[in-house]
NUZA-324313 format. One line per field, with one value per residue: residue in one letter; x, y, z of N, C-alpha, C in turn. Coordinates in steps of 0.2 Angstrom, whole numbers. Layout:
type = (A, ...);
n_px = (X, ...);
n_py = (Y, ...);
n_pz = (Z, ...);
ca_px = (X, ...);
ca_py = (Y, ...);
ca_pz = (Z, ...);
c_px = (X, ...);
c_py = (Y, ...);
c_pz = (Z, ...);
***
This chain:
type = (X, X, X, X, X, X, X, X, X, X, X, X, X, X, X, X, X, X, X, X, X, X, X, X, X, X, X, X, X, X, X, X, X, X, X, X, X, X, X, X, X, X, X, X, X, X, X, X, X, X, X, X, X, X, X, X, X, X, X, X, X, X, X, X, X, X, X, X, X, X, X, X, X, X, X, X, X, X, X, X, X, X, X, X, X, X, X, X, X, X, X, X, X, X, X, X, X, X, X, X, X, X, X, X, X, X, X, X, X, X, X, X, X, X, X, X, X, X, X, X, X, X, X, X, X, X, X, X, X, X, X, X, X, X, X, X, X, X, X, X, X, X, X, X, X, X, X, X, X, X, X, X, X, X, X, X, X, X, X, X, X, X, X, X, X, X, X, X, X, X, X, X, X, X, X, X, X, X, X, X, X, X, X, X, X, X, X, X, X, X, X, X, X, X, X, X, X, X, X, X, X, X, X, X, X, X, X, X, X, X, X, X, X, X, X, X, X, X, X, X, X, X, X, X, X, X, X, X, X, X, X, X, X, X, X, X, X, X, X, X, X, X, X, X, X, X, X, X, X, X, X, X, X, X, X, X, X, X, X, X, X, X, X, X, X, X, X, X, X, X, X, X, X, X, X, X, X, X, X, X, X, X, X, X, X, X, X, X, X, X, X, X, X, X, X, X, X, X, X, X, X, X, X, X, X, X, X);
n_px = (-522, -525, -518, -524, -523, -535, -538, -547, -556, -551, -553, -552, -551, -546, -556, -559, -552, -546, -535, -525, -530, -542, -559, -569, -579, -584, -588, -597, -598, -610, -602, -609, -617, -605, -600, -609, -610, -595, -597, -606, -597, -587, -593, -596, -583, -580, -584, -583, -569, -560, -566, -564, -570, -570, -570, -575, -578, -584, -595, -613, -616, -604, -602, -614, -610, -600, -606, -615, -605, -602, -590, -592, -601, -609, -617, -620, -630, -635, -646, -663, -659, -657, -667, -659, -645, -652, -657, -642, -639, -645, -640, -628, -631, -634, -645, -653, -655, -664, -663, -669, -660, -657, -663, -657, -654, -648, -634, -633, -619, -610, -596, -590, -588, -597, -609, -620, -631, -643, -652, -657, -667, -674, -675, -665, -654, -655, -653, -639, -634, -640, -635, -621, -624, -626, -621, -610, -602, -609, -618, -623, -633, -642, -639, -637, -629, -611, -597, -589, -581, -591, -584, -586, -589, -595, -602, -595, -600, -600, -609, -622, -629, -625, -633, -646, -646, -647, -658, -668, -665, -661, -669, -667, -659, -642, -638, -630, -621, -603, -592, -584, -577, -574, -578, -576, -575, -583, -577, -568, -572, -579, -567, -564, -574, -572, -561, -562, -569, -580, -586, -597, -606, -612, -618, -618, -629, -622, -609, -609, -612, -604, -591, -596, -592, -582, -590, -605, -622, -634, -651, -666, -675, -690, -700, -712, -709, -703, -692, -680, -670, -659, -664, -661, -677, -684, -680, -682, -698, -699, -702, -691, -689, -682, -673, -672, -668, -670, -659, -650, -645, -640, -640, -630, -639, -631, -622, -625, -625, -613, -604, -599, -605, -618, -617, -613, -622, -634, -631, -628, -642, -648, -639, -641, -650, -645, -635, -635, -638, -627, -620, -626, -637, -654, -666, -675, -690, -700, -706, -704, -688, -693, -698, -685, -681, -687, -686, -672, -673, -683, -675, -665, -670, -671, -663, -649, -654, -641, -634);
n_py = (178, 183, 176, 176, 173, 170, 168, 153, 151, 137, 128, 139, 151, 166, 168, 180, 191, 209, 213, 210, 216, 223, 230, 214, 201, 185, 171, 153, 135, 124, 112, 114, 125, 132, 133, 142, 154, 156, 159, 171, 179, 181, 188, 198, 205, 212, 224, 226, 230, 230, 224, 210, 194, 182, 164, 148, 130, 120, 111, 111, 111, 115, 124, 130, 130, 139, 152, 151, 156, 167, 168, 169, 180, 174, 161, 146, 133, 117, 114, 116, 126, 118, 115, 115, 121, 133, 135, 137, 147, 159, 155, 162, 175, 178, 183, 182, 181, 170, 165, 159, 152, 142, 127, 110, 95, 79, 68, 51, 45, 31, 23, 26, 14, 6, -5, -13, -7, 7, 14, 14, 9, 17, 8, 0, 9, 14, 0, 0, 10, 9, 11, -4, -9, -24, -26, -27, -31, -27, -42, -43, -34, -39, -56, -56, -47, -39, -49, -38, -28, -15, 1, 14, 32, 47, 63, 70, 69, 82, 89, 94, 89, 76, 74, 77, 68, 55, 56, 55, 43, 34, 35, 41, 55, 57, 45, 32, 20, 19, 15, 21, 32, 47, 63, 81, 88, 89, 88, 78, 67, 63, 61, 48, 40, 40, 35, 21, 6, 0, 9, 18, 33, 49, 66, 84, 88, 98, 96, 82, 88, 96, 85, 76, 71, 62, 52, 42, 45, 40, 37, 36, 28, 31, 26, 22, 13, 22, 26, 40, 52, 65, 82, 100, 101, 90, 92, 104, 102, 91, 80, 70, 62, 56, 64, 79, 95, 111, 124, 138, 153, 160, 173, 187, 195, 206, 209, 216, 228, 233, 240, 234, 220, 222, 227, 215, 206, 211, 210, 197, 194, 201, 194, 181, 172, 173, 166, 154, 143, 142, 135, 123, 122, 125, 138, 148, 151, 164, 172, 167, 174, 186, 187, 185, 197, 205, 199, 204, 215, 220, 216, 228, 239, 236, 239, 252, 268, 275, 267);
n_pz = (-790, -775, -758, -741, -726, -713, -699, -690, -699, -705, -721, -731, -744, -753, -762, -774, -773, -769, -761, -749, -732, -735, -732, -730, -735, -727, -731, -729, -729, -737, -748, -759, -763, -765, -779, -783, -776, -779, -792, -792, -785, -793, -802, -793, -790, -801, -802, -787, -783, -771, -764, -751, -755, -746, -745, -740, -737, -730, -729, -723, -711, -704, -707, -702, -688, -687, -691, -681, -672, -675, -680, -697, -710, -720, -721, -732, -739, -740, -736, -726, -710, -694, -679, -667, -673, -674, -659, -658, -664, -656, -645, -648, -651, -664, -675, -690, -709, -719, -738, -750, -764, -776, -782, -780, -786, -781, -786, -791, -795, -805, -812, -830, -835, -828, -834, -832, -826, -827, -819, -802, -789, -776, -763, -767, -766, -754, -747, -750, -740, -729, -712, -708, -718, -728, -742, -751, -764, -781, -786, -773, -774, -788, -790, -806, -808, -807, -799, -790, -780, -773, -772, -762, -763, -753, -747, -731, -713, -708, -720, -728, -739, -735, -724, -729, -740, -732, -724, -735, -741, -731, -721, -708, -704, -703, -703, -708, -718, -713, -717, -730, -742, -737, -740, -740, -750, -765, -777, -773, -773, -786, -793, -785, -791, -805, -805, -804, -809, -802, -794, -783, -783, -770, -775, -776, -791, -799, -799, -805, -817, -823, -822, -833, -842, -835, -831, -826, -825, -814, -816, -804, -796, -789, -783, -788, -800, -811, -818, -817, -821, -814, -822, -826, -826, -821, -810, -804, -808, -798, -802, -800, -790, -772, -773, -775, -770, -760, -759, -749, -742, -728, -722, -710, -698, -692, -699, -710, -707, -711, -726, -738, -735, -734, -752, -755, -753, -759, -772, -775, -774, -785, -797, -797, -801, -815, -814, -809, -819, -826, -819, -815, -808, -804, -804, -794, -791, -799, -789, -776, -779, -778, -762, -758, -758, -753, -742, -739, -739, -728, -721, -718, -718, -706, -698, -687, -688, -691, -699);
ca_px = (-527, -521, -520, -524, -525, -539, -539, -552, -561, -553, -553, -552, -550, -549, -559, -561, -547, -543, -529, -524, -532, -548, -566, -570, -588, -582, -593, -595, -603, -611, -599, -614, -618, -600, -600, -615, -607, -589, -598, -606, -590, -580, -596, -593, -577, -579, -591, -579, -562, -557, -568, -562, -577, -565, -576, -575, -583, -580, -600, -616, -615, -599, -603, -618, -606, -595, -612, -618, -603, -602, -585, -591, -605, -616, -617, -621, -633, -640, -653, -665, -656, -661, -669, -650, -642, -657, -653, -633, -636, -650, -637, -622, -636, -633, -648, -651, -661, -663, -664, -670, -656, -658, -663, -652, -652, -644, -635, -632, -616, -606, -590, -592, -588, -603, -613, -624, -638, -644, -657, -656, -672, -675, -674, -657, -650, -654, -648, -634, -630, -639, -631, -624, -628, -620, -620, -602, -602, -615, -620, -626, -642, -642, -636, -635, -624, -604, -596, -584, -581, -590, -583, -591, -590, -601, -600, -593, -606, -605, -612, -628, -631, -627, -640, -651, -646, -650, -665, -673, -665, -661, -674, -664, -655, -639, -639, -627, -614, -597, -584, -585, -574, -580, -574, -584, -575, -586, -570, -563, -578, -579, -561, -565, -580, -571, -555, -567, -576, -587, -588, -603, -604, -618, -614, -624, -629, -619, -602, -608, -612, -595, -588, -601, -587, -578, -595, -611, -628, -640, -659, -667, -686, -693, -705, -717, -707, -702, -684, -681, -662, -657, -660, -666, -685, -684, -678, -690, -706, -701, -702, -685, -689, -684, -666, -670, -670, -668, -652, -651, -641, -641, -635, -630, -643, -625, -616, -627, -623, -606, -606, -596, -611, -624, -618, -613, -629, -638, -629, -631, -649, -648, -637, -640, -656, -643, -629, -638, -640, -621, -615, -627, -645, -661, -667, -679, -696, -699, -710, -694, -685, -694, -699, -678, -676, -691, -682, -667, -675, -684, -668, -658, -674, -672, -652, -650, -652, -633, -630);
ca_py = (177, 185, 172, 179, 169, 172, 163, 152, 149, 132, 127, 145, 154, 170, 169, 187, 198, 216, 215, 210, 222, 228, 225, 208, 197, 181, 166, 147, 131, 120, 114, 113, 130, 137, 135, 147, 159, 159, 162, 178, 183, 184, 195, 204, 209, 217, 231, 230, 227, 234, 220, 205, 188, 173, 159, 142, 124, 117, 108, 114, 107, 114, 132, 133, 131, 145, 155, 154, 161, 175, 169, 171, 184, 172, 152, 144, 126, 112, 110, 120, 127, 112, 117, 113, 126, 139, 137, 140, 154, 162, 156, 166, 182, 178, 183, 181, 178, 165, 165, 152, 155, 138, 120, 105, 88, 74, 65, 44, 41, 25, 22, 25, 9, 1, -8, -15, -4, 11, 14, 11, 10, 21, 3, -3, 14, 11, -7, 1, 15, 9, 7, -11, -14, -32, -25, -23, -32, -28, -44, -44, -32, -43, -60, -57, -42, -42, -47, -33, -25, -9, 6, 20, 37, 50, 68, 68, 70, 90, 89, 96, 83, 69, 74, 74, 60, 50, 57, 54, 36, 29, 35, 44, 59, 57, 37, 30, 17, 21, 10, 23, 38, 52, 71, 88, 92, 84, 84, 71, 61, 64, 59, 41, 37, 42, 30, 12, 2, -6, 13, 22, 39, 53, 72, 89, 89, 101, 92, 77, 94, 98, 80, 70, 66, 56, 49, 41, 47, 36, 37, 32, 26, 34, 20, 23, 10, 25, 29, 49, 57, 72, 89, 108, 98, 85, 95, 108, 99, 88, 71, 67, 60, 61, 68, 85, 101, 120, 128, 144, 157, 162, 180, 186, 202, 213, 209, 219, 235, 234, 244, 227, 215, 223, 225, 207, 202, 213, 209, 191, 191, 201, 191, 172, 168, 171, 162, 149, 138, 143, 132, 119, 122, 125, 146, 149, 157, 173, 172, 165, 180, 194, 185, 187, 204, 208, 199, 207, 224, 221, 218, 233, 244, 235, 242, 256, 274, 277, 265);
ca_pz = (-784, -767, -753, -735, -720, -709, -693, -688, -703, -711, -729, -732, -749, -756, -771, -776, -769, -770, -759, -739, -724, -738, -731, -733, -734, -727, -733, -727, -729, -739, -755, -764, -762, -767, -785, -785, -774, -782, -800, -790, -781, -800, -808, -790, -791, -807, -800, -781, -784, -768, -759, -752, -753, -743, -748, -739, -740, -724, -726, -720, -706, -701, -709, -697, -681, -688, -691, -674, -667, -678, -686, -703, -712, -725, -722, -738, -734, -745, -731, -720, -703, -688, -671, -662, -675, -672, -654, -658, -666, -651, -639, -650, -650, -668, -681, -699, -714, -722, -744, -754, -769, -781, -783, -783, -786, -780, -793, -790, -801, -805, -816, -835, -838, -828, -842, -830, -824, -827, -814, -795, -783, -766, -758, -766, -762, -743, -746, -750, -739, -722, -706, -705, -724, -730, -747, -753, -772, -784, -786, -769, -777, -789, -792, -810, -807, -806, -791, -791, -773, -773, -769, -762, -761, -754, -741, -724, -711, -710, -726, -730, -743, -732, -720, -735, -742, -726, -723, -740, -744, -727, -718, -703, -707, -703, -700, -713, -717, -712, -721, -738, -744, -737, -742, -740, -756, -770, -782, -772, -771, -794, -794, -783, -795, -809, -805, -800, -813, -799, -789, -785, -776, -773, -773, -780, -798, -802, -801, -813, -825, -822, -824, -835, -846, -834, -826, -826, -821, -815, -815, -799, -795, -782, -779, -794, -805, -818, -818, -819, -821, -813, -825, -825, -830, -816, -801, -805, -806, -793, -804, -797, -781, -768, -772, -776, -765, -762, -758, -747, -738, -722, -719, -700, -699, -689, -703, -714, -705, -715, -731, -742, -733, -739, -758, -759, -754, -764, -778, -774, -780, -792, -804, -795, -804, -820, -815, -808, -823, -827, -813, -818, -804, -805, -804, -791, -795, -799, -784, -771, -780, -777, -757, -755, -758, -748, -733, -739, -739, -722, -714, -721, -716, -697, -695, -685, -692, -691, -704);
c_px = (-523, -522, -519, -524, -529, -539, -546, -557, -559, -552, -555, -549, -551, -549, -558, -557, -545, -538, -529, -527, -537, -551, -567, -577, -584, -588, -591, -599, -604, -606, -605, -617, -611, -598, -605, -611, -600, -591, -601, -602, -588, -586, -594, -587, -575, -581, -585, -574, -557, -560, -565, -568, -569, -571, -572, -580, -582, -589, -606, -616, -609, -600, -607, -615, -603, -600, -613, -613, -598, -594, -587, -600, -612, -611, -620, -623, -637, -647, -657, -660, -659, -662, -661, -647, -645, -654, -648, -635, -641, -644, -629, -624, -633, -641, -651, -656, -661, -667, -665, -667, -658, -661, -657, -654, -646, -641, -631, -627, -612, -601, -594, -591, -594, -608, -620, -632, -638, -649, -656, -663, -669, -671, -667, -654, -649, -651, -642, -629, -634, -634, -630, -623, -622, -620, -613, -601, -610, -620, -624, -632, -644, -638, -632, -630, -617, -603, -590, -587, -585, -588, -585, -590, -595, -596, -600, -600, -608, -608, -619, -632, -628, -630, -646, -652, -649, -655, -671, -672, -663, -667, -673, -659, -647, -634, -636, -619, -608, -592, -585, -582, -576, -575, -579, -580, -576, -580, -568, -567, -581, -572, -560, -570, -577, -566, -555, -570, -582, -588, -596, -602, -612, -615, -618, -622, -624, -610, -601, -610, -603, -590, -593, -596, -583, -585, -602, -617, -631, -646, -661, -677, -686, -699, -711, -716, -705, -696, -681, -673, -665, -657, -665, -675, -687, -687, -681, -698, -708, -702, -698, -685, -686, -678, -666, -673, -668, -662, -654, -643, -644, -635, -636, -633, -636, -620, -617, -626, -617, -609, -606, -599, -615, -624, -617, -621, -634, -636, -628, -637, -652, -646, -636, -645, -652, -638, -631, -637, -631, -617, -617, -635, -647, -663, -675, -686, -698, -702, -707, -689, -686, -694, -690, -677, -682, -688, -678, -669, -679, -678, -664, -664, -673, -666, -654, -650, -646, -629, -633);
c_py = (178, 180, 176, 175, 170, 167, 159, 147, 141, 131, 133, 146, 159, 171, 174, 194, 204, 217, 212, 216, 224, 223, 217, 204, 188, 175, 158, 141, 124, 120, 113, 118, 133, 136, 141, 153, 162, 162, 170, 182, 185, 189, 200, 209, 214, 223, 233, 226, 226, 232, 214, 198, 184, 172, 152, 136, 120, 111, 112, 115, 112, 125, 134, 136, 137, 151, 157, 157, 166, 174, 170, 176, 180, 165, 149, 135, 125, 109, 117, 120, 120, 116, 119, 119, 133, 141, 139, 146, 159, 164, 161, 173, 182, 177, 182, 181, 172, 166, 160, 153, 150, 133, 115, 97, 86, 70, 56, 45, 36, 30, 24, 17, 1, -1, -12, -14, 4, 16, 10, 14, 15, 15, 0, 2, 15, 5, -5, 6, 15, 6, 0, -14, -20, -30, -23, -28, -29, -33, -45, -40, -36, -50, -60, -51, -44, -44, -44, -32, -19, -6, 13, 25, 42, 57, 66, 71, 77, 94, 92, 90, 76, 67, 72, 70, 55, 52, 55, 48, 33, 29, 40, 49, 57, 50, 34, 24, 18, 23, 12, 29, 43, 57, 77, 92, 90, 82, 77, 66, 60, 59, 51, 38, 36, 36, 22, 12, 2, -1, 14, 28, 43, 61, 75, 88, 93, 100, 88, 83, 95, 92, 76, 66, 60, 50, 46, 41, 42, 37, 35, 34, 26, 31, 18, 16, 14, 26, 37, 49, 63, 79, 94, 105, 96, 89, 98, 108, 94, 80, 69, 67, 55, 65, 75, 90, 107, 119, 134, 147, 157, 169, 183, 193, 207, 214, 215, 227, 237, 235, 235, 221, 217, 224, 219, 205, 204, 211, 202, 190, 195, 196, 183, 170, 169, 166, 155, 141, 137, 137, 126, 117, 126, 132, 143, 154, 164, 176, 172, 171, 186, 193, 189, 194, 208, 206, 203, 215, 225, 222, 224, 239, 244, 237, 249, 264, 278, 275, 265);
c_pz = (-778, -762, -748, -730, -715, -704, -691, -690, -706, -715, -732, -739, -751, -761, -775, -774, -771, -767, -750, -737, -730, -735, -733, -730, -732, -728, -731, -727, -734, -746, -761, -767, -765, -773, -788, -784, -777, -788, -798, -786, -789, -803, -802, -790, -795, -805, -794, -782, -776, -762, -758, -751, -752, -741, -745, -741, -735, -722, -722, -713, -701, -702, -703, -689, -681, -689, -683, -669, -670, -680, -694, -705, -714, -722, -729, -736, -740, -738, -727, -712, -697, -682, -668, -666, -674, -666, -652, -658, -659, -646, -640, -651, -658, -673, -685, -701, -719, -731, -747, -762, -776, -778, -785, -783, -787, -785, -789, -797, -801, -811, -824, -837, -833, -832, -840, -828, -825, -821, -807, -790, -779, -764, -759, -766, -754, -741, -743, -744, -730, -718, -708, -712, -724, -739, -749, -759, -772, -785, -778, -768, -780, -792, -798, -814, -805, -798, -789, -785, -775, -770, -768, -759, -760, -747, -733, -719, -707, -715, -726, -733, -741, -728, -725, -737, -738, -726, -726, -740, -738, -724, -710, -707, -701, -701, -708, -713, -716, -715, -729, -737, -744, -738, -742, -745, -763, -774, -781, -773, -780, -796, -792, -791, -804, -811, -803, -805, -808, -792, -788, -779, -778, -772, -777, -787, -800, -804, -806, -818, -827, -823, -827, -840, -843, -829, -828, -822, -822, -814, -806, -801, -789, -780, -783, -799, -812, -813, -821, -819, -820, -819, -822, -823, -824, -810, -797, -802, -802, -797, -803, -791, -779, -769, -775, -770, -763, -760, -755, -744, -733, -720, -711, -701, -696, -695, -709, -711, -710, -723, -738, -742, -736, -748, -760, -759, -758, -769, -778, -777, -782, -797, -800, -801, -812, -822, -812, -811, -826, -823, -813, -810, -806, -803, -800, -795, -794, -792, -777, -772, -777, -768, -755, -752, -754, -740, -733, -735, -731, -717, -713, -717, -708, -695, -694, -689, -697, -695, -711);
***
């Protein structure tokens, strides 16, 4: 793998290289979203050798900022764009479209060796993770629980998915406890969970796919009294509430004038709805697929003659 240095960008990588100084698609954003994208960078590169994808994970959050001032191509976001990043990107004369690529769910895991509970409410998830909370043992949900300190891991707050997560189970997006191990690179936040009996952390399903051996998934009860787990079925049909939800791109519409922009992205949704499941999320509907390629396809039709 060729390392390049690109100024600017951060927690920068080039995934897929063909070489220093070739064309290059730079990408950035959500780590929730960069497993999809790195699986479609390695099928691309077969086809363009001779392009460069430098692939970040610097958070939704932190993607958008870099988006709106036209330092990188595609943002990659576990959440809808906000008002405030709208008007970044207006006040940067910056574009785009916006793609609905997969589904994700949220995954709540503890230690393997929690023996305790399998299931954890909305409400003792907010216990847990509002502002302020007094919860730091187990036993403090319940009595007849350990009194092990928890420790808790979860993403830092240019996250995508710790907006999310606040919004669903605190009740305020972004409004969260502080005093817990935050990282905007879910490994790290696998690797705390994995190494604490008496942890717990949350991060995109597709990590605990990728570590289920060192990890346990929990159910949660979205207030019904039924305890659902996170899979393809759940996330889907929306019976895993509230932690499940789409995934998107965001492509800068100037970007796509460039020859190397335009086949990534084409070839993005082409083969996402295959690799998808490969990475361990949820395939949009044939419906959302075909929608993409019709934005994709109005925007390429709105680019100047010349190109």
């Amino acid at each position: 793998m060729t390392s390049c240095r690109i100024a600017g960008l951060g927690m920068i990588a080039v995934l897929f290289a063909g070489g220093c100084g070739r064309p290059a698609v730079k990408v950035d954003g959500s780590s929730t979203v960069f497993p999809i994208t790195e699986a479609v960078g390695e099928e691309f590169r077969n086809e363009h050798a001779g392009v460069n994808v430098i692939g970040g994970r610097s958070g939704t959050g932190g993607g958008f900022k870099k988006f709106s001032h036209g330092e990188i191509d595609i943002c990659g976001a576990s959440r809808p764009i906000t008002e405030s990043e709208k008007e970044a990107c207006r006040a940067g004369g910056v574009e785009y479209i916006e793609l609905q690529i997969a589904f994700d769910g949220l995954a709540v895991c503890v230690n393997p060796e929690n023996d305790w509970t399998d299931c954890l409410t909305v409400d003792q998830l907010k216990q847990i993770w509002r502002p302020q909370s007094t919860v730091a043992k187990w036993s403090d949900l319940k009595p007849e629980w350990p009194d092990g300190e928890m420790e808790l891991y979860g993403p830092g707050t240019d996250s995508g998915t710790f907006d999310y997560f606040t919004e669903v189970i605190v009740g305020q997006t972004g409004k969260s406890r502080d005093d817990y191990t935050q990282s905007e690179d879910d490994n790290v936040l696998v690797t705390g969970v994995a190494g604490d009996k008496f942890s717990l952390g949350y991060f995109g399903l597709a990590y605990y796919e990728e570590n289920r051996q060192k990890l346990k998934l929990l159910a949660v009860d979205g207030g019904d009294g039924n305890c659902v787990k996170p899979s393809a079925a759940t996330v889907r049909d929306n019976t895993y509430r509230p932690l499940s939800r789409p995934l998107f791109l965001y492509v800068r519409q100037s970007s796509l004038e460039r020859p190397e922009v335009r086949a990534f992205v084409t070839f993005y949704l082409d083969k996402v709805g295959s690799l998808v499941p490969v990475v361990g999320y949820v395939p949009v509907s044939d419906e959302v697929a075909a929608k993409n390629k019709q934005l994709l396809e109005g925007a390429l039709n709105a680019l100047a003659p010349a190109t």
